[in-house]
C-alpha positions in Angstrom: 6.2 1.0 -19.1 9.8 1.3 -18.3 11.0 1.6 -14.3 12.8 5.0 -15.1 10.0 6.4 -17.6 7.0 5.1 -14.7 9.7 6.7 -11.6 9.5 9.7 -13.6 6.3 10.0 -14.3 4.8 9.0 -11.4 6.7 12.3 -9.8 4.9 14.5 -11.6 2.5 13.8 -9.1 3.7 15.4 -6.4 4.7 18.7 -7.8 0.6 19.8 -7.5 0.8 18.5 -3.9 4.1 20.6 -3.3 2.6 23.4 -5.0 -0.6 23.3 -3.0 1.1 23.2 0.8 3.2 25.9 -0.6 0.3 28.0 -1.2 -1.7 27.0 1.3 1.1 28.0 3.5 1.5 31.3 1.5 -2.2 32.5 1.8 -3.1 31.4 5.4 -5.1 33.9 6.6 -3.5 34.2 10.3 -0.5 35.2 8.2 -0.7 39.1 7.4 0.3 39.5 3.9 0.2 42.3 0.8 -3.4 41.6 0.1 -6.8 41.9 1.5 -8.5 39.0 3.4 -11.4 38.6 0.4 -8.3 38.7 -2.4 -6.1 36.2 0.0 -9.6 34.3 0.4 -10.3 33.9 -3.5 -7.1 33.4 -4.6 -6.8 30.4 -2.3 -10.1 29.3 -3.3 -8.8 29.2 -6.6 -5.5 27.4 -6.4 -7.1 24.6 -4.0 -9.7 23.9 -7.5 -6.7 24.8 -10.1 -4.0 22.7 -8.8 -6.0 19.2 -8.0 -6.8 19.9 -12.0 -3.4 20.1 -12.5 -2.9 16.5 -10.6 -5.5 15.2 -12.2 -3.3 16.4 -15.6 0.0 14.3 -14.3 -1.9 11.4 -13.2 -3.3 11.3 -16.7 0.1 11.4 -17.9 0.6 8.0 -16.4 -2.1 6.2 -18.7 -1.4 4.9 -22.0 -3.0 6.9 -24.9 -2.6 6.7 -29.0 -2.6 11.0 -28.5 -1.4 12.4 -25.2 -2.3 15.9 -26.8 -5.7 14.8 -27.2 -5.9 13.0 -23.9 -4.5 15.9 -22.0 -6.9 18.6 -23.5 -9.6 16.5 -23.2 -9.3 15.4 -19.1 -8.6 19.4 -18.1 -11.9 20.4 -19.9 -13.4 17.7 -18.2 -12.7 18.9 -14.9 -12.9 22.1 -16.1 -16.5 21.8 -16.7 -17.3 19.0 -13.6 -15.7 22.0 -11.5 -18.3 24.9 -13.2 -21.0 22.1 -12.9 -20.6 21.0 -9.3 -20.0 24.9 -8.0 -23.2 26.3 -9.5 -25.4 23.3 -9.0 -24.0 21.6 -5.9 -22.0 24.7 -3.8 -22.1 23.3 -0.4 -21.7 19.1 -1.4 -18.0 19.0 -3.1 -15.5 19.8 0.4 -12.5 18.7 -1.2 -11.8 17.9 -5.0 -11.0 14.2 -5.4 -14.4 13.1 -6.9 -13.8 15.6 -9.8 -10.1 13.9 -9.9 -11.4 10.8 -10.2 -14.5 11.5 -12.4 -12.0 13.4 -15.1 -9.7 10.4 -15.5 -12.6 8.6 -16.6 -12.2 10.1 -19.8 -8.5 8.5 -20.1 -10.4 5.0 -20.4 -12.0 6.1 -24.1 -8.4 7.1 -25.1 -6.8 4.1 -24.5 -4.0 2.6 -27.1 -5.8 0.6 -30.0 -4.2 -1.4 -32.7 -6.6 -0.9 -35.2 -6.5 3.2 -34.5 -2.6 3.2 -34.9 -2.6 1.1 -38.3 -5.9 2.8 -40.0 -6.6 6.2 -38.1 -9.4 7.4 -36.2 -12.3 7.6 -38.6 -14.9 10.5 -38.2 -17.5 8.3 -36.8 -15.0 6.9 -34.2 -13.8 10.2 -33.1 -17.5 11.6 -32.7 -17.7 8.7 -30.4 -15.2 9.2 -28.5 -16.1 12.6 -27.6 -19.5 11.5 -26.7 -18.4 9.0 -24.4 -15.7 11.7 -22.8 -18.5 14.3 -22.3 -20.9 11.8 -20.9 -19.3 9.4 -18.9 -17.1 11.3 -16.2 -20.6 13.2 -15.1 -22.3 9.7 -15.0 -19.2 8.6 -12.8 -19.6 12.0 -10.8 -23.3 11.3 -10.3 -22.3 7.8 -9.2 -20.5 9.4 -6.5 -22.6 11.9 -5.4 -25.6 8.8 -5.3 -22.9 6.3 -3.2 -22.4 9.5 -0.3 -25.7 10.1 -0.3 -27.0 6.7 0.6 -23.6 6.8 3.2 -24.9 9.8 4.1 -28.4 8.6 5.1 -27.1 4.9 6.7 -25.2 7.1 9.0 -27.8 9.4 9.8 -30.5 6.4 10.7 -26.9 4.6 12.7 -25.1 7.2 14.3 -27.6 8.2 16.7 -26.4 8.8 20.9 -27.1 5.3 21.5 -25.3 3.7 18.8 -21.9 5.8 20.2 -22.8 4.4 23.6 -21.4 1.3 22.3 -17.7 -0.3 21.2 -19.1 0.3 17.5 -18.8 4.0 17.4 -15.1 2.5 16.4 -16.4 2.2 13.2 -16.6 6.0 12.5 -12.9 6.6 12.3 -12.3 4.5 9.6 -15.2 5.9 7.4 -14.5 9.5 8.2 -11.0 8.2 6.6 -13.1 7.4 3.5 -15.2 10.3 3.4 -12.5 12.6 3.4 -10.5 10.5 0.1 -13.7 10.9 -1.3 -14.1 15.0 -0.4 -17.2 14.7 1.7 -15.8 14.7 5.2 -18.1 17.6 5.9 -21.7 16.0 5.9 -19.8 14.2 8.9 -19.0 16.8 10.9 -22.5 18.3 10.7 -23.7 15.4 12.6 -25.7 16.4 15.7 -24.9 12.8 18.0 -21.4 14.1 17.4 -21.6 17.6 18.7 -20.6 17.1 22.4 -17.7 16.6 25.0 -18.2 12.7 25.4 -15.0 10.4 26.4 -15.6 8.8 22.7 -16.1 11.9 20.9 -12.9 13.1 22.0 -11.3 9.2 21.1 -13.1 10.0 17.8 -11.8 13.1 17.3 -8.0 11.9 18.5 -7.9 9.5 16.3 -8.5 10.8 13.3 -6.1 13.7 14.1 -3.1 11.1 14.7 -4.0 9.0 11.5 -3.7 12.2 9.2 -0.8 13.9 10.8 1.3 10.7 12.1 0.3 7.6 11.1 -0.5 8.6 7.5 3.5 9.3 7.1 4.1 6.7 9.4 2.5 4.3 6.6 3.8 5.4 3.8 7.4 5.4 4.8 7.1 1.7 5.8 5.6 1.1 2.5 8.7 2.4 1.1 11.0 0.2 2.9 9.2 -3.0 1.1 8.8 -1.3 -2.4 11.4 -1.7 -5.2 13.6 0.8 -6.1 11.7 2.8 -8.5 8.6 2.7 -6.5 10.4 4.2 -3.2 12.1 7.3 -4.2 8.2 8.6 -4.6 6.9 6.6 -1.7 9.5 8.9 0.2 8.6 12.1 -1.2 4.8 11.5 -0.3 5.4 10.8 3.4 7.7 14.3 3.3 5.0 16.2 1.8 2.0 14.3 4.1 3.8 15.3 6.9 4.2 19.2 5.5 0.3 19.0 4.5 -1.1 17.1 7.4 -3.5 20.2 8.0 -4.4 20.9 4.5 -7.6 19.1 4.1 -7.5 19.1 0.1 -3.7 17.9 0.5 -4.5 14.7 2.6 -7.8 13.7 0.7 -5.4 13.7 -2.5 -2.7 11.4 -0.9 -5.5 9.2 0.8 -6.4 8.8 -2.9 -3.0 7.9 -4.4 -2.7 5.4 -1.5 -6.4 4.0 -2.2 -6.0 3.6 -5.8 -2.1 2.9 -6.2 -1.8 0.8 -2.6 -5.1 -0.2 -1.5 -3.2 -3.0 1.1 -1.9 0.3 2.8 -5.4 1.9 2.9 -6.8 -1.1 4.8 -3.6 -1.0 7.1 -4.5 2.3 7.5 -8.1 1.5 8.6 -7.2 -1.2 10.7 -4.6 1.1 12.7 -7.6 3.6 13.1 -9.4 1.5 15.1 -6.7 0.2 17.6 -6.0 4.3 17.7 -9.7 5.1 18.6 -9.4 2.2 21.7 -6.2 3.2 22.7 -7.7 7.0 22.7 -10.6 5.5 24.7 -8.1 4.0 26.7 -6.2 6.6 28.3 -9.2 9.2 27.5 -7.4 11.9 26.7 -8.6 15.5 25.9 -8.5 16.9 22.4 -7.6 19.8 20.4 -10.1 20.6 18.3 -13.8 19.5 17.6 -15.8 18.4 14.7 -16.5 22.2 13.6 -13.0 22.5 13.1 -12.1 19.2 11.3 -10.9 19.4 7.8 -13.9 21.9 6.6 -11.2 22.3 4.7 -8.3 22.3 6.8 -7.7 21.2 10.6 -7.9 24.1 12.8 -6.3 23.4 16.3 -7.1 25.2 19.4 -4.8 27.7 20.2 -1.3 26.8 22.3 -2.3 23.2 21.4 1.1 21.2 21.4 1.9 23.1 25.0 -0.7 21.1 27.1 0.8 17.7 26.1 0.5 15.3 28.7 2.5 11.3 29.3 -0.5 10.1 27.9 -0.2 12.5 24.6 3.1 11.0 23.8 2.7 7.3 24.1 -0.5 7.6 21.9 1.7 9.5 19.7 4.1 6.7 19.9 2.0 3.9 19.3 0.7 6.1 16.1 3.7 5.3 14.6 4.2 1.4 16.0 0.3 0.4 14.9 0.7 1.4 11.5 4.2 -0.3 10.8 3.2 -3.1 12.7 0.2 -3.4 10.0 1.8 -2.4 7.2 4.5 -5.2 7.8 2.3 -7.4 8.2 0.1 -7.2 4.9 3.1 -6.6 3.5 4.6 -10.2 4.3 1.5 -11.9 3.6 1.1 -10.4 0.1 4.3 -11.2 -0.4 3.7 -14.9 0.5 0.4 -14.6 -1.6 2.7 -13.4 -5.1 5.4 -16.5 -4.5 2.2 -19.0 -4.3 0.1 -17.6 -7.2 3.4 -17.6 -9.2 4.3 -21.3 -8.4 0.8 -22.1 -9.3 0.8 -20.2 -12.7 4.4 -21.9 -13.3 2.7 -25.3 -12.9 -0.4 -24.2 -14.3 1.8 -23.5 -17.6 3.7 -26.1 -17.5 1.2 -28.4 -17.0 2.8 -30.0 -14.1 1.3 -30.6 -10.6 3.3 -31.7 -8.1 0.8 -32.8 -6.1 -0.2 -35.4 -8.4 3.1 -36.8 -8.8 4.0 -40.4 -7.6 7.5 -40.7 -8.7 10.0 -40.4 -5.5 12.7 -38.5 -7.5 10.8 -35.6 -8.5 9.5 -35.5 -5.0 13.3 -35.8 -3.6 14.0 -32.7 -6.3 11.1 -30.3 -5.1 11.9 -31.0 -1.3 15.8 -30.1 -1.5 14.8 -27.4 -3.6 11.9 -26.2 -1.5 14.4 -26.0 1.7 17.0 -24.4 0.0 19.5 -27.0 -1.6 21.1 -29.9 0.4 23.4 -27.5 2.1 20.7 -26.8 3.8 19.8 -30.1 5.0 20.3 -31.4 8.5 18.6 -34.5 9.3 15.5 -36.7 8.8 14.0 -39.1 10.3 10.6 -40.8 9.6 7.3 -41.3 12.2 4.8 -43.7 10.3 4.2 -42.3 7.0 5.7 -38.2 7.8 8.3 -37.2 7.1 10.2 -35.0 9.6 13.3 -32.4 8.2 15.7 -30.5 10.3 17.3 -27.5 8.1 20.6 -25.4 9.4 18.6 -22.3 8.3 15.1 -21.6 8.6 15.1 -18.5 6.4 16.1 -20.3 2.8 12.8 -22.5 2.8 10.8 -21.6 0.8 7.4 -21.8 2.2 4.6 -21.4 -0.8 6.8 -24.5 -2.9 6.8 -27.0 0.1 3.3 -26.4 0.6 2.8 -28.2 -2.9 4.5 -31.0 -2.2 1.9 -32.6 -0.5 -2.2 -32.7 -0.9 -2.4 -33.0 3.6 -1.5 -29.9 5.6 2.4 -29.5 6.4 3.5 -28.5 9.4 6.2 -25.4 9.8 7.8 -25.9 13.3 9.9 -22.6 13.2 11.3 -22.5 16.7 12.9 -26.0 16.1 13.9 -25.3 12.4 11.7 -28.7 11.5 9.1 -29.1 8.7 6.5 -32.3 9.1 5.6 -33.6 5.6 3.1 -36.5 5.5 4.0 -38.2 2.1 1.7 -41.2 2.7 3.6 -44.7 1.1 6.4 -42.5 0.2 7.3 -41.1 2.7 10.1 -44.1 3.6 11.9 -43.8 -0.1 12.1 -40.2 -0.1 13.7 -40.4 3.8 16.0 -43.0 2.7 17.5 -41.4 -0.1 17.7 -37.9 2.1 19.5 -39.6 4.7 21.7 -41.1 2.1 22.9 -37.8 1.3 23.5 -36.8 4.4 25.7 -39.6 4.9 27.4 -39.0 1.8 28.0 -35.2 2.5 29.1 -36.0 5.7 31.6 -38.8 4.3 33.0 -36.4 1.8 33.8 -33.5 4.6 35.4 -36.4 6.7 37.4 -38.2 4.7 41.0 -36.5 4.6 42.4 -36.3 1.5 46.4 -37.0 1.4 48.6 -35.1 0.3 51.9 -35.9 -1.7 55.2 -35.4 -0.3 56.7 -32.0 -0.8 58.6 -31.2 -3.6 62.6 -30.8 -2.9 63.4 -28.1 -5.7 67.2 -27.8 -3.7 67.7 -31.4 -4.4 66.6 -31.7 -8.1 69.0 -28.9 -8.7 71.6 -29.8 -6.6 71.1 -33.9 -8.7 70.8 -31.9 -11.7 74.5 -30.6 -11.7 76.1 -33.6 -10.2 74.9 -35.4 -13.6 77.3 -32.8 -15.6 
């Protein structure tokens, strides 16, 4: 798919998450407005299970299909029907509505592009198929779900018992409350009866997940933006200005922990990760909270009242370090997946090619990969040679290129940042390849030594001046 077609398609996400804070917003309860309280109540009911539909529409929009009318129609009556199915049969289990999201874009895998559909039609016998497998297979995948939570549901009830949050592994909660919620069952957590009480790691529990949603969640997202290309960061942006509007809105967040567990699981697990240093740093400074688990996202957070008045020190460098945790991790995974990409492409270039350096014996070819693996000879400062390694000083650190050198050789090279030197043991040779680098060292330095003369200047006054004396 295009850049500009996937940027624009991939914003049609967002307008159900705009239109969803906007309503939420609209029809808060606490807000006096034209209607009654049980109209206000049902017609926010209504646009919380409408508008996820309507996300699960534009994210359909984003898979390949040989009929997008088709594929469309068939993923709203899908959720359509999940929706009907789950409310009359299962009216307490579905919190939030990601597992009918997810379950109703099952039915985009059976409408995929095929070339024998596109050059001979869809025969009778492969349509009635196709509806079969669209009917049956997102309830299987709902089921699936429901069958996963419950089994989560029972580990935790057998594992989070008083004893078990005695101990350093109550940690452990934040980041699977985190999954919970993507998934829309954050509530058969909050029912829990080890959790119903004042405790210093209650309140580190409860903390933590507050910050994630509300500050780090942003926090995440924008620094995923600074390392995506440019038509992946215009909606990274947009996200992290809408999960900062919906922080609160329980169905809001457990859609954008979805996008971000499906379209950048690395985040997710940075995400994770920075719960857990939150939860210790919570623990830490045992501060008190704002709200408890009866309150938590069942379906929005519900502070207690003058809330962001009785913030202490302590409040704002946990709020701080909300924000530094999560770019810190996020930068981090980020560099190392980087790293990951430029080594799996070298090795599918030699893969293809047929070509392994490390089996190479022939001192030129290892001479080429080196100077190119350090960024050119420009780049080359010195060598010198201790038994068989091969030491190399570079002028600039940042133009090697890690994931090539590391080819070079079968034994482990050594990347000596502080002194901009890289240790390469090349075995027998390792004394060829450091003679002819120190050749060109020489022979760069001879060339910006040696001082070219010049010839004398030219007298244009004089060759006129001869010029007329000759007439």
């Amino acid at each position: 798919m295009p850049h500009s077609k996937f940027q624009q398609k991939s914003l049609l996400l967002l307008l159900p998450l705009g239109l969803l804070a906007i309503v939420s917003y609209a029809l808060d309860k606490r807000i006096p407005t034209l209607l009654d309280i049980e109209s206000q109540t049902l017609l926010l009911e209504a646009c919380r299970i409408i508008l996820p539909g309507c996300f699960a529409i534009a994210a359909a929009f984003m898979v390949p299909t040989f009929n997008r009318k088709f594929q469309i129609i068939s993923v709203a009556f899908v959720y359509a029907f999940l929706v009907a199915f789950s409310l009359s049969k299962y009216q307490n289990f579905f919190t939030q509505p990601t597992s009918w999201i997810i379950s109703s874009l099952v039915a985009t895998l059976f409408l995929l592009p095929n070339n024998d559909i596109e050059s001979e039609g869809l025969s009778f016998r492969a349509f009635l198929s196709k509806i079969f497998c669209i009917c049956t297979f997102p309830f299987i995948s709902l089921f699936t779900i429901m069958v996963v939570v419950k089994n989560i549901e029972h580990s935790i009830l057998i594992t989070f018992t008083s004893v078990f949050l005695d101990t350093f592994l109550s940690c452990l909660f934040v980041p699977i409350y985190e999954i919970m919620l993507t998934l829309g069952f954050s509530s058969l957590l909050n029912s829990l009866v080890s959790l119903q009480s004042e405790s210093e790691i209650i309140q580190a529990m409860l903390n933590s997940i507050m910050l994630v949603n509300m500050i780090s969640l942003p926090a995440i997202i924008i620094t995923r933006a600074s390392f995506a290309k440019s038509y992946n960061r215009l909606f990274l942006v947009f996200l992290s200005f809408i999960a900062c509007l919906t922080s609160k809105i329980g169905t809001c967040i457990s859609v954008e922990l979805l996008i971000i567990m499906f379209f950048y699981p690395g985040t997710f697990l940075a995400l994770c990760f920075s719960s857990i240093f939150l939860f210790f740093l919570n623990l830490y400074l045992q501060i008190g909270t704002f709200t408890s688990f009866y309150m938590l996202y069942q379906p929005d957070l519900i502070l207690r009242n003058l809330a962001f008045l009785q913030l202490s020190t302590s409040h704002f460098v946990v709020i701080v370090f909300s924000i530094l945790i999560p770019f810190a991790m996020q930068t981090m995974i980020s560099k190392i997946g980087k790293i990951n990409h430029l080594k799996n492409k070298l090795k599918r270039r030699f893969k293809n090619s047929g070509f392994n350096l490390k089996d190479i014996k022939n001192p030129d070819l290892f001479l080429i990969s080196i100077l190119n693996g350090i960024g050119g000879k420009s780049n080359l400062k010195s060598v010198w040679l201790d038994k068989d390694v091969l030491f190399i000083k570079v002028f600039n650190y940042k133009k090697v290129v890690i994931p090539q050198i590391n080819l070079i050789s079968k034994r482990r090279i050594e990347f000596i940042r502080s002194e901009n030197n890289i240790r390469i043991p090349l075995g027998a040779l390792s004394y060829i390849v450091w003679k002819r680098l120190n050749n060109i060292i020489e022979e760069s330095a001879n060339y910006t030594s040696d001082e070219v003369e010049l010839s004398d200047q030219f007298d244009i006054k004089g060759y006129v001046l001869n010029l007329q004396e000759k007439k």
